[in-house]
C-alpha positions in Angstrom: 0.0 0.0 0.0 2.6 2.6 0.8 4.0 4.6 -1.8 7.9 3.6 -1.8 9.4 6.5 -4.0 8.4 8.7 -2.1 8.6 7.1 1.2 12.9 6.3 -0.1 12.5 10.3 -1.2 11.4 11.4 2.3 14.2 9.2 4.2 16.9 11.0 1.7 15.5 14.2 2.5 15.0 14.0 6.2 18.5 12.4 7.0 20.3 15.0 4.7 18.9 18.0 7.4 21.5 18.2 10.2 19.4 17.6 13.9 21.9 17.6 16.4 20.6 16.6 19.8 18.9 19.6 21.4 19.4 21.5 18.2 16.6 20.0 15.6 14.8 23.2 14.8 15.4 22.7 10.8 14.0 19.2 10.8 11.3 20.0 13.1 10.1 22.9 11.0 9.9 20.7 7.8 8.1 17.6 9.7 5.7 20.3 10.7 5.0 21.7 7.4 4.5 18.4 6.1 1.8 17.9 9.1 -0.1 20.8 8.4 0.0 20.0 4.6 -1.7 17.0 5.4 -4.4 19.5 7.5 -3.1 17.5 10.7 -3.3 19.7 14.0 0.3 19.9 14.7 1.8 21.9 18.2 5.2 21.6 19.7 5.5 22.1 23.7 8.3 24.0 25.4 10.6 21.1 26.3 13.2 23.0 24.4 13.2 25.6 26.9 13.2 23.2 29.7 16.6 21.2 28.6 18.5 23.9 26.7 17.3 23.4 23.0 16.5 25.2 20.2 13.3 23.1 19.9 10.6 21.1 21.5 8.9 17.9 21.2 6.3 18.2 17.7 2.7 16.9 18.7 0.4 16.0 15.9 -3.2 14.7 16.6 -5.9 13.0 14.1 -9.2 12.5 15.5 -10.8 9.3 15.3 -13.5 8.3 12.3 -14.6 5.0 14.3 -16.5 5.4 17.4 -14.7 3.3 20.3 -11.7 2.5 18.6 -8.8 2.6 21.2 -6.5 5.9 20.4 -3.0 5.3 19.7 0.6 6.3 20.2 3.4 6.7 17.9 6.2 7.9 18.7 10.1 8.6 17.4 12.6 10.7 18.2 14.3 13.9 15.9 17.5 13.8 16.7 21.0 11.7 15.9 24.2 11.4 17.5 27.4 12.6 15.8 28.9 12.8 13.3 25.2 14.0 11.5 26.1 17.4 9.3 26.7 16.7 6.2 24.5 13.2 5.7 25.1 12.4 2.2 22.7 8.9 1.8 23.7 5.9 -1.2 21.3 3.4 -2.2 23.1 0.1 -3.5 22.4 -3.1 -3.8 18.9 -2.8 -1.5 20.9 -1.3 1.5 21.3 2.4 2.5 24.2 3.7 3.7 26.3 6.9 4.4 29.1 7.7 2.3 31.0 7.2 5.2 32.2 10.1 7.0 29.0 10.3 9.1 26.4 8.2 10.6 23.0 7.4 8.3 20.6 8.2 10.7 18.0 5.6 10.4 18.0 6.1 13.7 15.4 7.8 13.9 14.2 8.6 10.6 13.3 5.2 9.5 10.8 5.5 12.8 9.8 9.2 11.5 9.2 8.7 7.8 7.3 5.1 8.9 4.8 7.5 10.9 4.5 10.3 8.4 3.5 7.1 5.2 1.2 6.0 7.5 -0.9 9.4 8.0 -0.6 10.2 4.5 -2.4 6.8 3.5 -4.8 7.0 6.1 -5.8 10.5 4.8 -5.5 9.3 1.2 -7.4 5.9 1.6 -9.9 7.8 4.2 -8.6 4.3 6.3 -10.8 3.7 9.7 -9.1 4.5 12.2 -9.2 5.5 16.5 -7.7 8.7 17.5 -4.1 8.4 16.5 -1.3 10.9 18.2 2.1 11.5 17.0 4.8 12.6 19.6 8.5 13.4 17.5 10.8 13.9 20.8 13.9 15.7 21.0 17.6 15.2 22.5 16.4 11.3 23.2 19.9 10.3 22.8 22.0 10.7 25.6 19.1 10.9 28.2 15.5 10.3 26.5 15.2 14.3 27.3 12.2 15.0 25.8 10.0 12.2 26.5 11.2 13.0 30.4 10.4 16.1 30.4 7.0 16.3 27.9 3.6 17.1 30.2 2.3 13.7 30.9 -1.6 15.6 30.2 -0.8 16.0 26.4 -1.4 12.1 26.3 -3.8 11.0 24.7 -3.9 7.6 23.7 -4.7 4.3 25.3 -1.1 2.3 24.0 1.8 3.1 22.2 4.4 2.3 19.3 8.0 3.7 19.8 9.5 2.8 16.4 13.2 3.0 17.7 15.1 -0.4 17.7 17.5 -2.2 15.5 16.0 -5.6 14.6 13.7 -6.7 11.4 10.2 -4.7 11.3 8.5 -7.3 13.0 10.2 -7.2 16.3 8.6 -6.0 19.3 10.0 -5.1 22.7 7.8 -5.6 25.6 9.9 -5.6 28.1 13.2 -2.9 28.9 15.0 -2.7 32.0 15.1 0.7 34.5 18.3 2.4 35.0 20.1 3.8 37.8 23.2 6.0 37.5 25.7 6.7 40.5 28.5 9.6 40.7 31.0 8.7 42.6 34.0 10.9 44.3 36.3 9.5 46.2 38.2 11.1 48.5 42.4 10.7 49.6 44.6 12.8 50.7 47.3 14.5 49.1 51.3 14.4 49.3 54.4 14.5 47.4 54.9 10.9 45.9 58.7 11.3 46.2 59.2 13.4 49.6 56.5 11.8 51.8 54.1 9.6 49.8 53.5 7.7 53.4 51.8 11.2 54.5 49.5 10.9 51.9 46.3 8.4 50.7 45.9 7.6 47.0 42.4 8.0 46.1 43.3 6.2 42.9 44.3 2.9 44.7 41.2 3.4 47.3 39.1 3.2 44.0 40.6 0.4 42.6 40.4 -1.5 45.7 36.5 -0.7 45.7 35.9 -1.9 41.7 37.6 -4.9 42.4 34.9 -5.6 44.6 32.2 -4.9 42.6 30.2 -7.0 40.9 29.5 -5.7 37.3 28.9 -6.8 34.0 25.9 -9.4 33.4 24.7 -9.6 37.0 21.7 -12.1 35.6 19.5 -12.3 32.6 17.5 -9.6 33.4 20.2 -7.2 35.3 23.8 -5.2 34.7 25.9 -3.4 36.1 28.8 -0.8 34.4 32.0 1.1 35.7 31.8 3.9 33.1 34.3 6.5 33.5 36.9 7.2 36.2 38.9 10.3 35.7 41.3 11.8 38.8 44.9 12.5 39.5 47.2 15.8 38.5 51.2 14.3 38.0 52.7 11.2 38.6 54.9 13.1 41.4 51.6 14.0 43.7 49.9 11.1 45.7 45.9 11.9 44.3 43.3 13.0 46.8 40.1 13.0 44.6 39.1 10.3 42.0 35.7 10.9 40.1 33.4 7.8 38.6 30.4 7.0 36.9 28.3 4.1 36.8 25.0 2.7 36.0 22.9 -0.1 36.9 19.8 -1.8 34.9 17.0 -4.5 35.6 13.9 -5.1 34.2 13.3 -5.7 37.6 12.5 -3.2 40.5 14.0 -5.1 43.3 16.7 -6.4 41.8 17.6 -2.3 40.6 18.0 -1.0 43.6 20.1 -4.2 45.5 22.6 -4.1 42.6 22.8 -0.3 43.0 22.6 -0.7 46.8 25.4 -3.0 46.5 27.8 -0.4 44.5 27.1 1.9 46.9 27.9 -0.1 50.1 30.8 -1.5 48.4 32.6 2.2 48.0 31.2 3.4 51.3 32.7 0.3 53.2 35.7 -0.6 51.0 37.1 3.7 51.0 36.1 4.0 54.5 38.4 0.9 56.2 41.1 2.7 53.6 41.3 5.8 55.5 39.3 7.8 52.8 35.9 9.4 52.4 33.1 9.1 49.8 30.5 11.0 48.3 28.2 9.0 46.4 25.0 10.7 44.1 22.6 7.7 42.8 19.7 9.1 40.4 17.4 7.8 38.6 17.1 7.8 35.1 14.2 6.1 34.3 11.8 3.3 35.6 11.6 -0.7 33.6 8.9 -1.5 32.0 7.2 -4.9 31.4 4.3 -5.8 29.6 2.7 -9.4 29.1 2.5 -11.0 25.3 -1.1 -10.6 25.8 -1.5 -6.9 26.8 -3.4 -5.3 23.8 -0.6 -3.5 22.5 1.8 -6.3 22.3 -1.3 -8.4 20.3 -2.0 -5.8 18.1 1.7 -5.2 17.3 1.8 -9.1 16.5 -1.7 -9.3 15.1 -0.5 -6.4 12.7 2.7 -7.6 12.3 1.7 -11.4 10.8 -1.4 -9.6 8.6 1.3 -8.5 5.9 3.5 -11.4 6.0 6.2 -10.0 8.9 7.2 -12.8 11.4 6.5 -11.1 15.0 9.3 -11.6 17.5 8.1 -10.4 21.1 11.7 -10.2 23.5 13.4 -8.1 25.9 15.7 -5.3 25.8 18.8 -4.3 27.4 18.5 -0.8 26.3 16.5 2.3 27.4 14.0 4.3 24.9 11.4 6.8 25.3 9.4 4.2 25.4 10.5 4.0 29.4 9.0 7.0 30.2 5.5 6.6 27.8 5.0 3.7 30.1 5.4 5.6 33.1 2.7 8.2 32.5 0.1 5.4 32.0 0.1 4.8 28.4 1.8 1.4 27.7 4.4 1.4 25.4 6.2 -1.4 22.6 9.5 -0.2 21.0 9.5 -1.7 17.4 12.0 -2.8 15.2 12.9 -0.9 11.9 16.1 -2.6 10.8 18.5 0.0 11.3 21.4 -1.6 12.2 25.3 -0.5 13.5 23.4 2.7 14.7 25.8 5.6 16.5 28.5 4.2 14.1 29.5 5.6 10.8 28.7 2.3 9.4 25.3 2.4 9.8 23.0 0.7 7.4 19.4 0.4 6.5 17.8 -2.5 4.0 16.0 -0.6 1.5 13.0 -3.3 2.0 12.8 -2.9 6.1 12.7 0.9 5.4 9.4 0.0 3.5 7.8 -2.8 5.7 8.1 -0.5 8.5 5.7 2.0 6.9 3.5 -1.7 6.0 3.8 -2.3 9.4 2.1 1.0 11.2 -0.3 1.2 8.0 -1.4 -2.4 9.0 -1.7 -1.4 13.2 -3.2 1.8 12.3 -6.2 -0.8 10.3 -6.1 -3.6 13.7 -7.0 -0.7 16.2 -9.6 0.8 14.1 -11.5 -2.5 14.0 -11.1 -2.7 18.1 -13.4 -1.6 20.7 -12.0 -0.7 24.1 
């Protein structure tokens, strides 16, 4: 059904329009021109003000033309990581790629230009359909900025579709874990390594004693820990007295969260402490896990949807965090879906020419399954 010229067209075009995180004024001015050219009530909220940016989150909303249809989400974000001035896109052999001094960004725009197909045909086919609102965030990478700071009362809808995940259209991710991030400073004293290095403590060795405590990595199958970045010391000849680190923690589950974070604290605290040195530790949260059963309507639709144009549905977890996260949190549950871009935030980054398509099939066909639902 979708109209691949100039769905391949609109991917070019949008990629080629440098969107910086907290700097995507230029290609949220075109998205909403192309909104209101389709007479869709478009607004963008003040986020930008709120995080430092030259532009907030773009809201689009199409009323329903099916009384009792459930209203629905879609979602993706604006903005890419760097290298993103200067996109120059190649099509060969089915795939899309950069020319290879910059990323492609796929991701997003493969989730963006999937959306914008989508309302085009259901304006253009006059497709039945439930309320249907469009949130394009900004500065998601780096800290999901604008879905954490959007007004949870714009919501509208009853579920959601974040179209912002590496794997064939098809896939769908019900389940992501929460995150937890801890700054840690830890605290020595300082003296001349050559003169009286006895005087002093070595915050750098009080550290190291600490992360060789620690357990990290793959805690379990649904939990991880990470020792970041550690930055401290001023000349070999000067025993250090401060040593700065940052680390996270995820689970999918709650409890499991906070004892793995719990237990990187206590390890620091008690480990620095017997040392002779002093810690400060910051734990914040980033955002909350979300979880949501293979039957919840918006994982069946996704799959019902998914398996009506010939897509094999894969429902699995994620390590990873998306705005998704924070959708969940305000009440409106939340699937991220695949789109194929693949070797994102790398210069190599790719998209098959045929996933860039059956992701615009793919919200076509759940735009249809809702309309034919009653809540």
């Amino acid at each position: 059904m979708i109209n691949r010229k100039r769905m391949l067209d609109e991917f070019f075009e949008l990629v080629q329009i440098t969107c910086s995180t907290r700097a995507e004024r230029q290609v949220a001015d075109v998205i909403k021109q192309k909104l209101s050219g389709l007479h869709i009530e478009v607004s963008e909220d003040n986020v930008g003000s709120i995080i430092g940016g030259n532009c907030g989150n773009v809201l689009a909303f199409v009323p329903g033309n099916v009384n009792g249809a459930p209203g629905l989400l879609l979602t993706a974000h604006l903005d890419c990581v760097e290298p993103c001035a200067g996109i120059k896109p190649v099509l060969a052999d089915g795939v899309i790629t950069s020319a290879g001094e910059t990323i492609l960004g796929a991701d997003d725009k493969s989730g963006v230009v999937a959306i914008l197909e989508a309302l085009r045909l259901v304006k253009e086919h006059n497709i039945p359909h439930g309320s249907i609102q469009v949130v394009f965030t900004v500065a998601e990478e780096g800290g999901l900025n604008g879905s954490r700071h959007i007004d949870p009362s714009l919501l509208k809808a009853d579920f959601g579709y974040a179209l912002d995940s590496g794997g064939s259209p098809g896939e769908i991710i019900n389940r992501a874990p929460g995150q937890n991030t801890l700054a840690i400073a830890v605290h020595g004293k300082k003296a001349h390594a050559g003169v009286a290095p006895e005087e002093g403590i070595n915050a750098i060795v009080l550290a190291g004693k600490a992360l060789a405590a620690i357990k990290d990595g793959l805690i379990d199958a649904e939990t991880t820990a990470n020792i970041g970045m550690i930055q401290g010391g001023l000349a070999t000849n000067i025993v250090p007295d401060k040593v700065e680190i940052r680390a996270e923690a995820r689970s999918r589950n709650k409890e499991k969260l906070a004892a793995q974070t719990e237990h990187m604290r206590q390890v620091f605290e008690e480990t620095v402490k017997a040392a002779g040195g002093k810690v400060d530790i910051k734990v914040a949260k980033e955002y909350d896990a979300f979880v949501l059963s293979e039957t919840a309507p918006v994982v069946a639709l996704a799959r019902q949807a998914a398996e009506s144009i010939g897509l094999k549905a894969v429902i699995k977890a994620s390590g990873g965090g998306s705005d998704a996260n924070y959708f969940n949190s305000y009440g409106v549950p939340t699937v991220v879906l695949g789109t194929g871009m693949s070797q994102v935030h790398t210069t190599d980054e790719f998209i098959k020419e045929e996933d860039l398509y059956n992701t615009g099939e793919l919200v076509v066909a759940i735009i249809k399954a809702a309309g034919q639902l009653k809540k």
